[in-house]
C-alpha positions as CSV (number, residue, x, y, z in Angstrom):
1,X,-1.7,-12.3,-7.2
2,X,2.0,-11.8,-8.1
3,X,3.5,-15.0,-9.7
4,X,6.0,-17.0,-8.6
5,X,9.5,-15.9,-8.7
6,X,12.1,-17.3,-10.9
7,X,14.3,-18.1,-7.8
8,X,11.8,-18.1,-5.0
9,X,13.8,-20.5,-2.8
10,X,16.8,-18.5,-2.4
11,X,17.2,-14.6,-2.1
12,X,20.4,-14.7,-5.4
13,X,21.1,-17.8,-6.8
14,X,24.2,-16.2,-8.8
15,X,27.2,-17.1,-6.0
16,X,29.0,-13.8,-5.2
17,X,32.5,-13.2,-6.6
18,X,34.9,-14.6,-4.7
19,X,32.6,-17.8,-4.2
20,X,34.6,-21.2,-4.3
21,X,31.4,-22.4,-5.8
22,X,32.4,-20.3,-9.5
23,X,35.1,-22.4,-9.8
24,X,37.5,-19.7,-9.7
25,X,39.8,-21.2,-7.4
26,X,40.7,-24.1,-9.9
27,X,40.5,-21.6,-13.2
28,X,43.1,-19.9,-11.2
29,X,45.1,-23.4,-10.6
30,X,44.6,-24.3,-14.1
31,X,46.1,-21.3,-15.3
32,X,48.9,-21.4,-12.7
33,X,49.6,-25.2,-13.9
34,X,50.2,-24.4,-17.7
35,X,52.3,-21.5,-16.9
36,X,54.8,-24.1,-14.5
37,X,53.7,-26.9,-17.4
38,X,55.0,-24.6,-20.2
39,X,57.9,-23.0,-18.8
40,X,59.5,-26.2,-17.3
41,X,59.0,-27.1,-21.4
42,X,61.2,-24.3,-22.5
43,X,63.6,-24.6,-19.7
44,X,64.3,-28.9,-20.6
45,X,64.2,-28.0,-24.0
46,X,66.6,-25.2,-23.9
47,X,69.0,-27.3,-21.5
48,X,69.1,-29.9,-24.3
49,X,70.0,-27.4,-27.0
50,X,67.1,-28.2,-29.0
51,X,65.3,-24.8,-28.9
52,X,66.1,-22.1,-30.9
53,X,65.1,-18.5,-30.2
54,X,61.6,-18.3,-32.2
55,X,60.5,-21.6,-30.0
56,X,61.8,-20.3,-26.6
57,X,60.0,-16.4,-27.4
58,X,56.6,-18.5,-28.1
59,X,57.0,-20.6,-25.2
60,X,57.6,-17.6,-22.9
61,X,54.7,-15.9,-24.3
62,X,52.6,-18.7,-23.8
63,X,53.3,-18.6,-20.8
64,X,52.0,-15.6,-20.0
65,X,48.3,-15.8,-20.1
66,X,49.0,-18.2,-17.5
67,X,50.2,-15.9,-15.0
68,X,47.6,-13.3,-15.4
69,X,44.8,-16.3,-15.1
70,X,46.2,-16.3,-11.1
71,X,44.3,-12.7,-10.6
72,X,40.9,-15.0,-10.8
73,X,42.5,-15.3,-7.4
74,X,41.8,-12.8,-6.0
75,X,38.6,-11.7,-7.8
76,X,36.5,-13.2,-10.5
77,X,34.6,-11.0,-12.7
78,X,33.3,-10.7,-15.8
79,X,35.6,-8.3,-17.4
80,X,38.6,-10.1,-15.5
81,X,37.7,-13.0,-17.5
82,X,37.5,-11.5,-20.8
83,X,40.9,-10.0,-20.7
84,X,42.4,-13.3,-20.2
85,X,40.6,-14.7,-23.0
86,X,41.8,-11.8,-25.1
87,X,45.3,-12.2,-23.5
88,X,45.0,-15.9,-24.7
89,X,44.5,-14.9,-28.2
90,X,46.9,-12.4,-28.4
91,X,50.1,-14.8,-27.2
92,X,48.8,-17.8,-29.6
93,X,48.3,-15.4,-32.9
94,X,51.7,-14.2,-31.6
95,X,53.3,-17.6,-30.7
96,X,52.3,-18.8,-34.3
97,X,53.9,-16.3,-35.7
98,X,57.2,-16.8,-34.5
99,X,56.7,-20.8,-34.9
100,X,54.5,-21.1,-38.1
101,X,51.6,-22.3,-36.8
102,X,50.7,-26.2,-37.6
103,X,53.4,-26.6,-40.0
104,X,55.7,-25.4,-37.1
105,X,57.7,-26.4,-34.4
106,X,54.6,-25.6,-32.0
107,X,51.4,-26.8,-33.6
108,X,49.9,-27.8,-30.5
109,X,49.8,-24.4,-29.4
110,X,47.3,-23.4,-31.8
111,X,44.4,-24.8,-30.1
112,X,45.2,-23.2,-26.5
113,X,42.6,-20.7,-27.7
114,X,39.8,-23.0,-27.6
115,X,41.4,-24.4,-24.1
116,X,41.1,-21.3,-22.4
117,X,37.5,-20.5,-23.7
118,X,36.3,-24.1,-22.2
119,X,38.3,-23.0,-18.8
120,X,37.4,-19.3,-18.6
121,X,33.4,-19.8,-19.6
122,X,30.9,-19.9,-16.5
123,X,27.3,-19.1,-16.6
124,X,27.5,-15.4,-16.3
125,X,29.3,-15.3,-19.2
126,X,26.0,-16.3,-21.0
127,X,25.3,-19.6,-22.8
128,X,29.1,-20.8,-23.5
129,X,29.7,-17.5,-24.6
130,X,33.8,-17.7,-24.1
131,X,33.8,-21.1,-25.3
132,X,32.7,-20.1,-28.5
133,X,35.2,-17.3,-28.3
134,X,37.4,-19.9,-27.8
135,X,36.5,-22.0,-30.8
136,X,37.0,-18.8,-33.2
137,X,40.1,-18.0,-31.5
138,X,41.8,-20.6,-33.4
139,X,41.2,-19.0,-36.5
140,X,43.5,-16.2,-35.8
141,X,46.5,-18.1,-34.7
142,X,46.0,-20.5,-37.6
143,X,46.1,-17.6,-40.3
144,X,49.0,-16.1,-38.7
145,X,51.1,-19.8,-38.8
146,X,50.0,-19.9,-42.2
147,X,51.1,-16.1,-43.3
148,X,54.1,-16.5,-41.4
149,X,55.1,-20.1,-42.9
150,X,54.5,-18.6,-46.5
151,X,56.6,-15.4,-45.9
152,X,59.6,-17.2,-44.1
153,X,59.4,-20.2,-45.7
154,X,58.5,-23.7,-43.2
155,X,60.6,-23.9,-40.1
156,X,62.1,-27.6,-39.8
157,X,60.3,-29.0,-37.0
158,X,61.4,-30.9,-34.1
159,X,59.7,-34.0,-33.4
160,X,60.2,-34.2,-29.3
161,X,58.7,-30.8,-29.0
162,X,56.1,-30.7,-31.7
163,X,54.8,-33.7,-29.6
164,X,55.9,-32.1,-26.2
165,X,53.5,-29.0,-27.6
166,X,50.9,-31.5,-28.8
167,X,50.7,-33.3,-25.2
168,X,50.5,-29.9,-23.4
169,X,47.4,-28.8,-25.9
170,X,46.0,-32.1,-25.5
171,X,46.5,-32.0,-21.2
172,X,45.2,-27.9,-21.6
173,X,42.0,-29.1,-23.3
174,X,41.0,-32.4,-21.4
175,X,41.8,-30.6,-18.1
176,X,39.5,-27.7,-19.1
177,X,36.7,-29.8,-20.2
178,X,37.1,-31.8,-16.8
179,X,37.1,-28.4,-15.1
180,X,34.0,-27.3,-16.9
181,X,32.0,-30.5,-16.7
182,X,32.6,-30.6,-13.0
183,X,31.1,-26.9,-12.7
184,X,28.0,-27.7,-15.4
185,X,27.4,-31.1,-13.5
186,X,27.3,-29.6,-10.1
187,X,25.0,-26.4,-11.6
188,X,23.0,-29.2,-12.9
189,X,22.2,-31.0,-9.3
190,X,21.1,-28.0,-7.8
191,X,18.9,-26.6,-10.5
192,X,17.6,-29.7,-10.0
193,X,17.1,-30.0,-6.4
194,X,15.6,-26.4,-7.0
195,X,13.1,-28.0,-9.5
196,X,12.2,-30.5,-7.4
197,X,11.7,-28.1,-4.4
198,X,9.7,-26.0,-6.1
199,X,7.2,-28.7,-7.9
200,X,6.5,-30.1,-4.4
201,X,5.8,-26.3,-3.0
202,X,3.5,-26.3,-5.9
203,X,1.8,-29.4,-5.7
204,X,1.6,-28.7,-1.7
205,X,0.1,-25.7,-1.6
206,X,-3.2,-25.1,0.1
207,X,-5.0,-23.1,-2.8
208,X,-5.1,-24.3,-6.5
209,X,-2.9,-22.6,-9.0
210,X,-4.2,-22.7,-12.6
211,X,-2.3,-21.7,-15.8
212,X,-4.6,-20.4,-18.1
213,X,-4.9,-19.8,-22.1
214,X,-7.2,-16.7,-22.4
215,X,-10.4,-18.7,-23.4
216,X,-10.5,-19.5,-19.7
217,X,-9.3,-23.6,-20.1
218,X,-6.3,-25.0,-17.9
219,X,-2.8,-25.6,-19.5
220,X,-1.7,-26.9,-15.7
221,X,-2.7,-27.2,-12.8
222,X,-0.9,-27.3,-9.2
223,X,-2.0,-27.6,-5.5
224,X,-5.2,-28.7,-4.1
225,X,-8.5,-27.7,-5.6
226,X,-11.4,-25.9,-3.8
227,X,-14.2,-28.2,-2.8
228,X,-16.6,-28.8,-6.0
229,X,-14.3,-27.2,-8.1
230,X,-14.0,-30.2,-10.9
231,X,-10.0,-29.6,-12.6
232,X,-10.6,-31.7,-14.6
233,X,-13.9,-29.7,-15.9
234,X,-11.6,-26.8,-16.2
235,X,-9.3,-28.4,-18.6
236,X,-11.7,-29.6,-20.9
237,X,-14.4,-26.8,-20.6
238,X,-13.1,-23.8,-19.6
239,X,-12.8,-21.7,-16.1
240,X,-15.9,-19.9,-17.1
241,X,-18.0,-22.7,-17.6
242,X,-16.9,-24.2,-14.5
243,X,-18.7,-21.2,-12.7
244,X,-22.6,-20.7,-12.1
245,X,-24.5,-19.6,-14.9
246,X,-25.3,-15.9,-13.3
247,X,-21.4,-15.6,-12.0
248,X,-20.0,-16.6,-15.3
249,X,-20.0,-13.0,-17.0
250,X,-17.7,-11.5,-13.5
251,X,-15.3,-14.7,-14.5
252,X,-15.4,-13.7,-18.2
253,X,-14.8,-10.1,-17.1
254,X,-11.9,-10.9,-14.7
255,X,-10.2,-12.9,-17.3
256,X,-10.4,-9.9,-20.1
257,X,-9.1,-7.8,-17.0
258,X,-5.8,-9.8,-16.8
259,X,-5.8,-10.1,-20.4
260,X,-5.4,-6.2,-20.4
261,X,-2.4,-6.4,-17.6
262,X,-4.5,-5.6,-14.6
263,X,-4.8,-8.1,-11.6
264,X,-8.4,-9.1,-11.1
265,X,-10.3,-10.8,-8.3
266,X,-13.6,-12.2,-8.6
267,X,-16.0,-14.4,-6.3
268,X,-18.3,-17.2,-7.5
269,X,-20.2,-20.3,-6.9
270,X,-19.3,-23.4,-8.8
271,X,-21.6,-24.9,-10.6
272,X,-22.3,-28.2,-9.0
273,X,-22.4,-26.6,-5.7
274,X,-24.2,-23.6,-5.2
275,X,-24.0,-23.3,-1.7
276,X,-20.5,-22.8,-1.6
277,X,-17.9,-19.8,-3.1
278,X,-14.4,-20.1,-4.7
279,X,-12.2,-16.6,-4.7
280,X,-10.5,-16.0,-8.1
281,X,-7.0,-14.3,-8.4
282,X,-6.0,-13.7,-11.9
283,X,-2.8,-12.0,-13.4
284,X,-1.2,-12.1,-16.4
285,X,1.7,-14.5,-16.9
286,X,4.5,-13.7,-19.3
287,X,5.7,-17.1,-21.0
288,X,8.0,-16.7,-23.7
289,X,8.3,-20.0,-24.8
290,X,4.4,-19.2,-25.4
291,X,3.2,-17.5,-28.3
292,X,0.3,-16.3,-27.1
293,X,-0.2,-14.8,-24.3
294,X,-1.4,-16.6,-20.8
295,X,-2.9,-16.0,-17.3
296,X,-1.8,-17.2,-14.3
297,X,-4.6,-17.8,-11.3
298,X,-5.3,-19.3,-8.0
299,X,-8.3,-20.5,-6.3
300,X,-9.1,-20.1,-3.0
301,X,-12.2,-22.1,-0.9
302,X,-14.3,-19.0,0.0
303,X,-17.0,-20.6,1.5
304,X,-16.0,-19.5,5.2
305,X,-15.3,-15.9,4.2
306,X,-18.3,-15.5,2.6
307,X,-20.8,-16.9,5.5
308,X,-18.8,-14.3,7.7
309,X,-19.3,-11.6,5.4
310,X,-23.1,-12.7,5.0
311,X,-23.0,-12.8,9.0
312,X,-21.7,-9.1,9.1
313,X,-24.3,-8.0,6.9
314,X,-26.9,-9.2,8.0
315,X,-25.7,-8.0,12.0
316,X,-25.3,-4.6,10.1
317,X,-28.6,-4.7,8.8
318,X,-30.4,-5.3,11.9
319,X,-28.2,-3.0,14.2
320,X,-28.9,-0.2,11.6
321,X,-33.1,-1.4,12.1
322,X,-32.4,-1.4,15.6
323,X,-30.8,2.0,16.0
324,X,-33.7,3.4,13.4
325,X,-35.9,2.1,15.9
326,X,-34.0,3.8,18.7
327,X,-34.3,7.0,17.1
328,X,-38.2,6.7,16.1
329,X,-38.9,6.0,19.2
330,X,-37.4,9.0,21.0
331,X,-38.4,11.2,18.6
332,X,-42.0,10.3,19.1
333,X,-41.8,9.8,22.5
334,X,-39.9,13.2,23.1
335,X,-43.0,14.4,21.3
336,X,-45.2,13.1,23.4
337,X,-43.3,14.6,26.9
338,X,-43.6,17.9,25.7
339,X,-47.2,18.2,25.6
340,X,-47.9,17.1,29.4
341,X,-44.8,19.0,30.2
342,X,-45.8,22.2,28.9
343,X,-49.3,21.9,31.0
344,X,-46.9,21.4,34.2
345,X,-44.7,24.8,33.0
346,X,-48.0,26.7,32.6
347,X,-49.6,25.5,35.4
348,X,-46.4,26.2,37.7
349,X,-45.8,29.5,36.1
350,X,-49.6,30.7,37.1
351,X,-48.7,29.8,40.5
352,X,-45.1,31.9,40.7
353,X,-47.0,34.9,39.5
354,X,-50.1,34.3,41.8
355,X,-52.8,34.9,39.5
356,X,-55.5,33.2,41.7
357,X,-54.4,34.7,44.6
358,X,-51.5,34.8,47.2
359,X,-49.3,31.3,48.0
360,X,-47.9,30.3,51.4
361,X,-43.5,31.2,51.1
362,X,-43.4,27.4,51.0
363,X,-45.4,26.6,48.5
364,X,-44.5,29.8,46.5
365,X,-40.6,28.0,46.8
366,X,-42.3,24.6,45.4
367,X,-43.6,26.2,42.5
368,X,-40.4,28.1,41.5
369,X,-38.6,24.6,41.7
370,X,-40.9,22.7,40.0
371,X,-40.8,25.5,37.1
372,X,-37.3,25.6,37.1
373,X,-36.9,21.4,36.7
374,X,-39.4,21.7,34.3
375,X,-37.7,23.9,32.2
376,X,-34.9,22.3,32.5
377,X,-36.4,18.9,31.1
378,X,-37.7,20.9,28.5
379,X,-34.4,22.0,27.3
380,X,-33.0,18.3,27.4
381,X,-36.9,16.7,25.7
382,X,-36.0,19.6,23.0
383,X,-32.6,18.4,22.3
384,X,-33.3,14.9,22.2
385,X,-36.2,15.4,20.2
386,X,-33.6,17.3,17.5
387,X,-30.9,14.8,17.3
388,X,-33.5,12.1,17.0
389,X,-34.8,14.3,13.7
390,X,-31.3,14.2,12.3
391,X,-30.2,10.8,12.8
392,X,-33.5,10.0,11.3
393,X,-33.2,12.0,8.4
394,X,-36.2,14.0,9.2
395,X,-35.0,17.4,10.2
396,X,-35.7,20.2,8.2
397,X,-33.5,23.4,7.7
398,X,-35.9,26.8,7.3
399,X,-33.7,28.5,5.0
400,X,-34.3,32.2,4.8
401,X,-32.3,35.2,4.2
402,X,-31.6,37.3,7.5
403,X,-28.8,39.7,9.6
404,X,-27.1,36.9,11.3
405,X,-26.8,39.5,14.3
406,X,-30.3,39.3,14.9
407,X,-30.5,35.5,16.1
408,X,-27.2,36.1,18.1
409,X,-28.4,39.0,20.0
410,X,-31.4,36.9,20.7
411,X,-29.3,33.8,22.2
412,X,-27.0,36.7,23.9
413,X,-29.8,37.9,25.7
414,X,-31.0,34.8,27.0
415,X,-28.0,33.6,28.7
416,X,-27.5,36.8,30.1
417,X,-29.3,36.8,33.1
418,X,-27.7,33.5,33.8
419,X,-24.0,35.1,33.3
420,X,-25.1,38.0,35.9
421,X,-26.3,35.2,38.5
422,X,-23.1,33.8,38.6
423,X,-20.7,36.4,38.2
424,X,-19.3,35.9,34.6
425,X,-18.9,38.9,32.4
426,X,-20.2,38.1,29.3
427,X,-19.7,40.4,26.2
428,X,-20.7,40.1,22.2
429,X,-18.3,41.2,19.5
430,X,-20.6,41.4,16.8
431,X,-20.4,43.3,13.4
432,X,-21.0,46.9,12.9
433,X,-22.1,46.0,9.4
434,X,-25.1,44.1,8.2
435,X,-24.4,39.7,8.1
436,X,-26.4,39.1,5.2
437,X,-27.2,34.9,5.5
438,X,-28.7,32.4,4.0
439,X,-29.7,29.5,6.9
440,X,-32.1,28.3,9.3
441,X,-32.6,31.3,11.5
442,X,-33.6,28.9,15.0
443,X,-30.7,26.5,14.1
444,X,-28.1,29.5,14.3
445,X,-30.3,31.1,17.6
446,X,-29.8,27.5,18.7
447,X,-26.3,27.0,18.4
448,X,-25.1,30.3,19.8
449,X,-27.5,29.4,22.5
450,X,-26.1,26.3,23.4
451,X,-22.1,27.5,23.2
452,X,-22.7,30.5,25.1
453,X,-24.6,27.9,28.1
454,X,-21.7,25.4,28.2
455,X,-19.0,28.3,28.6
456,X,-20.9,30.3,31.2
457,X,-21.6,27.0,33.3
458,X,-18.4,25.7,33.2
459,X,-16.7,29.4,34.2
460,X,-16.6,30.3,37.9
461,X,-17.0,33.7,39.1
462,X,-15.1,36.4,38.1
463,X,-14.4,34.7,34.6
464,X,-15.8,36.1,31.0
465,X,-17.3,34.5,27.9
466,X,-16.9,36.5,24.8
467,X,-19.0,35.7,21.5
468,X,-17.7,37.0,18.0
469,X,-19.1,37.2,15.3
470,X,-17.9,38.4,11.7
471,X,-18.2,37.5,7.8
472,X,-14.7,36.1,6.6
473,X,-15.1,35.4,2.4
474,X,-18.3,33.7,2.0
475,X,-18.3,32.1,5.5
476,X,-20.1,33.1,8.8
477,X,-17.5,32.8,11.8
478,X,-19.4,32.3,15.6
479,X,-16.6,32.3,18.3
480,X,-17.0,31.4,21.5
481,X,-14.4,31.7,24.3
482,X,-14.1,31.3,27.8
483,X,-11.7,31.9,31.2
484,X,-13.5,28.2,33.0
485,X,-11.8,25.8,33.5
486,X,-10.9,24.3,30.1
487,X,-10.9,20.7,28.4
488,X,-8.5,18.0,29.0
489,X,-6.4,16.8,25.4
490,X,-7.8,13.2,26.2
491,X,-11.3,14.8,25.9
492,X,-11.5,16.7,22.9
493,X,-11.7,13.7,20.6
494,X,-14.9,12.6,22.2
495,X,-16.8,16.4,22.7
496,X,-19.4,16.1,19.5
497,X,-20.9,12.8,20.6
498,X,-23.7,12.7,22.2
499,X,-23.9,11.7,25.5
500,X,-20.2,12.7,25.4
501,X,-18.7,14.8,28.8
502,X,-15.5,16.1,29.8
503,X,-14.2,16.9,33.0
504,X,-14.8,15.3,36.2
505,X,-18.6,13.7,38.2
506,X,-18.7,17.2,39.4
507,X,-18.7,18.4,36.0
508,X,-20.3,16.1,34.5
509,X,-23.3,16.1,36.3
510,X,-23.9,20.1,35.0
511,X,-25.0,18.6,31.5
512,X,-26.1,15.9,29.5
513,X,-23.6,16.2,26.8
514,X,-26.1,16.8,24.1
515,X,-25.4,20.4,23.7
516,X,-22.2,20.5,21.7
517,X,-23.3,17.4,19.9
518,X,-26.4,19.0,18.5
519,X,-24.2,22.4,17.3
520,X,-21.9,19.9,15.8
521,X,-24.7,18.5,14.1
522,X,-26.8,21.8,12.9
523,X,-23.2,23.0,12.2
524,X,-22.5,20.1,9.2
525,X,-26.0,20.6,8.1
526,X,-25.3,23.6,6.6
527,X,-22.4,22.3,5.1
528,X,-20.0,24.2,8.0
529,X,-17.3,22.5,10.5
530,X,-16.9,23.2,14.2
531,X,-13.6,23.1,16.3
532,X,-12.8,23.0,19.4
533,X,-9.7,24.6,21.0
534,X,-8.8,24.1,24.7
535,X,-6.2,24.1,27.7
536,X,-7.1,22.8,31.1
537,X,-7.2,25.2,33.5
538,X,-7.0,28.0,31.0
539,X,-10.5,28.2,29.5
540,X,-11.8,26.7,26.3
541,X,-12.5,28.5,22.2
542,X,-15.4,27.0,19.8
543,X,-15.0,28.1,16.4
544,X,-18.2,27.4,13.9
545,X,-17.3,28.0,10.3
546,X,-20.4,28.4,8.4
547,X,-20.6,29.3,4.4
548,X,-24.0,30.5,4.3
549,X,-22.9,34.3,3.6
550,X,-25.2,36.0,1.1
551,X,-22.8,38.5,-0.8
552,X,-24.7,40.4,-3.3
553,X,-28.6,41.5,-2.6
554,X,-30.0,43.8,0.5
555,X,-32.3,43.4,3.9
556,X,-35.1,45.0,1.8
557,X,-37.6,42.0,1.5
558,X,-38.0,40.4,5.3
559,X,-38.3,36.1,5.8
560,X,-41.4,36.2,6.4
561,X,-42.6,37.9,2.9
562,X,-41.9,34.7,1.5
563,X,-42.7,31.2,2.6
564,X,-39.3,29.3,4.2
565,X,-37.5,27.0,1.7
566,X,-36.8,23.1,3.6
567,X,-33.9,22.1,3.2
568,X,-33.7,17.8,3.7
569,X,-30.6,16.5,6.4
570,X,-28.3,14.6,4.7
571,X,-27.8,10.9,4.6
């Protein structure tokens, strides 16, 4: 949980600079008024003959200030402001020193320092920053009335302008502290308002929002609290003891967690109500009027949450039974086909090679079908009965050294006949020199097996499949590629899943979609990947990457000198 903003209601509460709301506008009149104020001074007094030339120079310079306080204007900054002020210190020290200060025919000019700082100060400035300016500003002009009085002797003084001088001071200064008050009074209201906004977003609020001391017990509290969560009990005995008594050490810990500077969330069950949860957000909170340090947290009611989440669980538990189930079942009863099947194979196969004597052509034809379907079946009981063993958990690698050429060769020769029947030249790129593995000897026979099926089925006449085969490092690459009639982009997220086909009914209904499932399968049991690489219309490329290479060591001592090691699939 992040904590609250400083100025969460608006997006900058500072108002930009050339915002009516910084009062510049009316700095800028004020400014604008003393300079027509002080000059219309000098102008009567030097129409009556009553000014002589040290009076007029400090009245002109006075005036000055004034005129560069009409930039605010046009934009109000910081630095803007500051020359002024320093532009205001400059023409009093100067203006006393041509008058002689307080003893002078200008006293009242000596306190347009502390004027200006009350005018020019606003809340970027920092806390009264130029008014304070202001107030030691005095000082200078003062010293140089005084320094200049005791060098040149005092300067007789005119009464009508020493109190002409004294009335604009006293005019500079109220209207300045009428200026300001207006600004502080209006920055007042609407720190205010936002006070007031804010506490009723607080006490609104749907959670509960607790600041802590780091023993756990509530300084304040805001918002509504969770159902059977006692505030009160929080206040006077602690967040932690609030809590049931086996989820009080994950509160404790969540508590030293944000005491550390790390957000923590922690779910428990309050103590008068076990059958209900409360979610716990904790964060540090940095309070510098505090001196210690503090937490800032919100409760939640998690009650709903959690049934959902107990819901899920327990839906995930019995899918994951049901599926185990699933899989028990057809590994045991893909077991149990292949016995009865195997009788039928036998049986059929005696009959296509006429043991006990000549068959009608008919019956001869039966035979060959029913051998073939058989077969067939066989092939599909076979791969069920594998990818039942590895979703179980039950199937077993025979790891044994061997020339990976050997169980290639093998699955070469099988689908060979079948590549000749239909027309599809297939051809073996394998090795000239020994491929020393380490693997399960079938698996490998078995996944060459099934590659080099699909790509022959799904090529028409005239095409070819070529197998390669070659050591890269310490891995085993098996490539398969074909001229058929390829895989559509859509459809080679989904080849690896079982059941999963590509292509169109006609296709479709060549397979069961269990063969590239099962290679995927072997493939990550040996800790390899397959990919799959494919244009429609332009044929199809499986890659198996296997690291199973044996580098070091010779063919000497065959698998079969030494008992298989079992490897265990994965969970």
């Amino acid at each position: 949980m992040t904590p609250f903003p400083r100025h969460s209601l608006q997006d900058d509460p500072r108002p930009p600079p050339h915002d009516a709301r910084s009062g510049a506008p009316l700095v800028a009149l004020w400014h604008a008024v003393w300079a027509v104020a002080v000059s219309l001074t000098a102008l009567s007094a030097q129409m009556t003959g009553s000014l002589h030339n040290g009076p007029l120079a400090a009245l002109l310079i006075m005036a000055l200030p004034g005129v560069l306080g009409v930039a605010l204007m046009v934009r109000d900054t910081l630095a803007l402001r500051l020359t002024i002020m320093v532009a205001w210190l400059v023409a009093a020290t100067a203006a006393a020193g041509l008058t002689g200060g307080v003893t002078g025919a200008l006293p009242g000019l000596v306190i347009l320092p502390l004027a200006a700082g009350v005018a020019l100060d606003h809340e970027r400035d920092g806390r009264d920053g130029l008014t304070w300016l202001g107030v030691g500003g005095v000082l200078p002009p003062l010293f140089s009335g005084l320094t200049s009085s005791w060098l040149n002797g005092p300067e007789a003084q005119e009464p009508l302008l020493a109190a002409a001088s004294a009335f604009l001071a006293l005019g500079a200064v109220g209207s300045a502290l009428r200026l300001t008050w207006g600004q502080r009074r209006r920055r007042l209201v609407e720190a205010q308002d936002q006070a007031d906004r804010i506490a009723a977003l607080l006490h609104d609020q749907p959670g509960l929002t607790l600041l802590l001391e780091p023993s756990g017990h509530a300084v304040a509290t805001w918002g509504a609290a969770p159902p059977a969560l006692s505030v009160p009990a929080i206040i006077d005995q602690g967040l932690v003891a609030g809590a049931h008594a086996p989820d009080r050490p994950a509160v404790a810990a969540a508590l030293a967690r944000a005491l550390s500077g790390q957000p923590a969330e922690v779910q428990f069950s309050p103590r008068s109500a076990l059958d209900r949860r409360v979610i716990l957000i904790v964060a540090p909170f940095h309070d510098r009027a505090a001196r210690r340090p503090r937490l800032i947290a919100q409760a939640f009611d998690g009650t709903a949450q959690f049934a959902r989440e107990l819901g899920l669980e327990t839906a995930r538990v019995e899918a994951e039974a049901q599926s185990a189930g699933k899989t028990r079942f057809l590994a045991n009863m893909s077991h149990e086909l292949r016995t009865p099947l195997n009788a039928v194979l036998g049986f059929a196969d005696i009959m296509r090679q006429r043991l006990f004597g000549p068959l009608p052509d008919r019956y001869a034809g039966y035979a060959d079908a029913i051998h073939q379907a058989g077969g067939h079946l066989l092939d599909l009981i076979n791969d069920v009965l594998d990818l039942s063993k590895i979703e179980a958990e039950r199937y077993q690698l025979a790891v044994a050294e061997f020339d990976a050429r050997d169980a290639v060769s093998a699955a070469v020769a099988l689908v060979r006949l079948q590549a000749d029947d239909k027309g599809v030249d297939l051809a073996a790129v394998l090795s000239t020199e020994p491929l020393k593995v380490r693997a399960d000897a079938r698996a490998l026979k078995q996944m060459a097996l099934n590659l080099l099926s699909n790509a022959v089925k799904f090529t028409p006449a005239g095409g070819s499949v070529t197998l390669t085969l070659d050591a890269d490092g310490p891995d085993l690459d098996l490539a398969v590629s074909d001229t058929g009639v390829g895989i559509a982009p859509e459809d080679l997220k989904r080849l690896g899943r079982p059941f999963e086909q590509a292509g169109g009914a006609d296709q479709k209904a060549q397979g069961t979609g269990l063969g590239l499932s099962l290679v995927r399968s072997l493939t990550e049991l040996h800790g390899g990947r397959m990919t799959i690489d494919s244009t429609l219309g332009e044929g199809a490329a499986v890659l198996i990457r296997l690291p199973v290479m044996v580098v070091d060591g010779s063919l000497d001592s065959q698998p079969s000198e030494a008992p298989p090691a079992t490897v265990e699939a994965p969970a």
